[in-house]
C-alpha positions in Angstrom: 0.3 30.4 -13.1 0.2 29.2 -9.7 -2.5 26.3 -9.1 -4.7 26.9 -6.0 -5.8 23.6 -3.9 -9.4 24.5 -5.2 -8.5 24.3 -8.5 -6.8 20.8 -8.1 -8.4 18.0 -10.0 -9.9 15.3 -7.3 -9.2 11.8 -8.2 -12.2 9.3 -6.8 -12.1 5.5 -7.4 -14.0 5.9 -10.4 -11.1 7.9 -11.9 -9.1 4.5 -12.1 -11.7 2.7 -13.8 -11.2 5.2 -17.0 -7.3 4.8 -17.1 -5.7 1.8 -19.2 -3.6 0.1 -17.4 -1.3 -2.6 -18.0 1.3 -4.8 -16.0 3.9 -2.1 -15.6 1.7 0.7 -14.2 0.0 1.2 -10.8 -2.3 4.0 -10.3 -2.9 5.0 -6.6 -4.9 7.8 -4.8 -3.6 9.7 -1.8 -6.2 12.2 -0.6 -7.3 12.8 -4.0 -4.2 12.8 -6.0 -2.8 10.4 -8.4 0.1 8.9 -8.7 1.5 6.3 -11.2 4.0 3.8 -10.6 6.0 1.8 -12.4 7.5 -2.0 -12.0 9.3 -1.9 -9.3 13.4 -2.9 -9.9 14.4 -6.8 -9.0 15.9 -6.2 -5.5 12.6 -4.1 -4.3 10.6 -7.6 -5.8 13.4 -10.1 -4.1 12.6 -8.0 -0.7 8.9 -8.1 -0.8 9.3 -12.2 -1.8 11.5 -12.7 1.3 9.6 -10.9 4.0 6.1 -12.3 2.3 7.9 -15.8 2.7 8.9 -15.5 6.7 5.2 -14.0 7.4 3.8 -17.0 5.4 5.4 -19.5 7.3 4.8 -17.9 10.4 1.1 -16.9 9.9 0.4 -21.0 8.4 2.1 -22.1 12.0 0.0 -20.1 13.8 -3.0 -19.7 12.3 -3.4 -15.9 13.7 -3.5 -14.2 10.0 -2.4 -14.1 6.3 -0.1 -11.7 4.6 -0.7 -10.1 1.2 1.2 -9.4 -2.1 -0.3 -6.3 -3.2 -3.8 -6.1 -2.7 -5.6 -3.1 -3.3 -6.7 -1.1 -0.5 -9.9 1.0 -0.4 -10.3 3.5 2.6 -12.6 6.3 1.0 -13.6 7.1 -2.8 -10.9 9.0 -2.7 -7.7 7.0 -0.9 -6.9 3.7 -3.1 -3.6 2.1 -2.4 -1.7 -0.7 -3.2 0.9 -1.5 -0.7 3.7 -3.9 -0.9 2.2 -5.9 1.3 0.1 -6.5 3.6 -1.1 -9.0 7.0 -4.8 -9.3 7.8 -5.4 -11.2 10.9 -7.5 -14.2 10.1 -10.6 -12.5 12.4 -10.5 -9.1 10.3 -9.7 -10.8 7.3 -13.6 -11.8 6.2 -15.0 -8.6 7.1 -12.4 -6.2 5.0 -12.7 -8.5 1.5 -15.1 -6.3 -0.5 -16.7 -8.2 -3.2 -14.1 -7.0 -5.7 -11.8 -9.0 -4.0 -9.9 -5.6 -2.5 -9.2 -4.5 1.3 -11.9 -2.3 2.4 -10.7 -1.0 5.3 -7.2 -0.8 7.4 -5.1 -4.6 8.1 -3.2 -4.7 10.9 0.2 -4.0 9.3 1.5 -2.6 5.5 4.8 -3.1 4.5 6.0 -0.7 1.6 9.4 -1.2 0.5 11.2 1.9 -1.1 11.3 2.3 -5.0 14.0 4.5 -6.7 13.6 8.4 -6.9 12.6 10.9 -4.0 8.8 10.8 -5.4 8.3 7.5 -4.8 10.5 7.9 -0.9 8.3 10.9 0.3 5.2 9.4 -0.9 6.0 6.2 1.0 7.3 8.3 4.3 5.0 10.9 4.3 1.5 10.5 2.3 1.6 6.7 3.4 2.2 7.2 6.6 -0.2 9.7 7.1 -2.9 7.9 5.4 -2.0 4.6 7.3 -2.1 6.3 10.3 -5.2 7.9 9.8 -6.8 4.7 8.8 -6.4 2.7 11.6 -3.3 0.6 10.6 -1.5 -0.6 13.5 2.0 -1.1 12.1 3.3 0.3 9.1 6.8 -1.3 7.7 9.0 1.4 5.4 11.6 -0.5 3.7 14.9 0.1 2.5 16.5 -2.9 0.6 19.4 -0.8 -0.5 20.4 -0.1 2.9 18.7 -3.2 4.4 17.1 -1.3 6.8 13.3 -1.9 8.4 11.7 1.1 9.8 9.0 0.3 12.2 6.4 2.9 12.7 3.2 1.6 15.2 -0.1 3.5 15.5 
């Protein structure tokens, strides 16, 4: 039986509220589908640690911003991420905090660095990037620590 895009189920923000989570899944909605992820390996943590550390330093000596360890990022009811990362410019930053704590709305730049399997790759090149895109984000960082390669995409 083939499933038609009207007979889809639509994941909203409330959706997430009902599912148990725990420390080794993250739950995400792209255009209303869900995805589940799990911990991501030691070399994807080691390369989110380093490139948080450099944008630390530099955002502390310049006072222009803060970067982000994944924060949760609300666009619509129906588009919850949580990036990788993230830097917020320290003028945006106050107006995106929701009082949840979570991003309500697009930070300058999102880094997502790539977790094993060709799920987890096309979701990060292609439903990521659309949805970044989309949103306003002005850079959008796509990560390969495997190959130790940075892909740069700017909006």
């Amino acid at each position: 039986m083939t499933q038609t895009a009207a007979d889809k189920t639509r994941w909203t923000r409330a959706d997430l509220y009902l599912l148990e989570a725990d420390e080794w899944e993250r739950y995400e909605i792209i255009d209303g589908e869900l995805f589940e992820t799990r911990a991501p390996h030691i070399g994807h943590q080691d390369a989110v640690g380093r490139i948080y550390s450099r944008l630390l330093t530099w955002s502390e000596d310049t006072g222009l911003g803060k970067p982000l360890i994944t924060p949760g990022l609300i666009f619509t009811d129906a588009d919850n991420v949580i990036p990788d990362m993230v830097w917020v410019s320290s003028q945006r930053l106050p107006e995106l905090v929701d009082e949840e704590g979570h991003l309500a709305g697009a930070p300058e730049l999102v880094v997502e660095v790539l977790s094993l399997g060709s799920t987890n790759e096309r979701r990060d090149r292609e439903a990521k990037l659309k949805l970044y895109s989309v949103q306003g984000v002005q850079e959008y960082w796509i990560v390969s620590w495997r190959l130790r390669r940075v892909e740069i995409y700017l909006s």
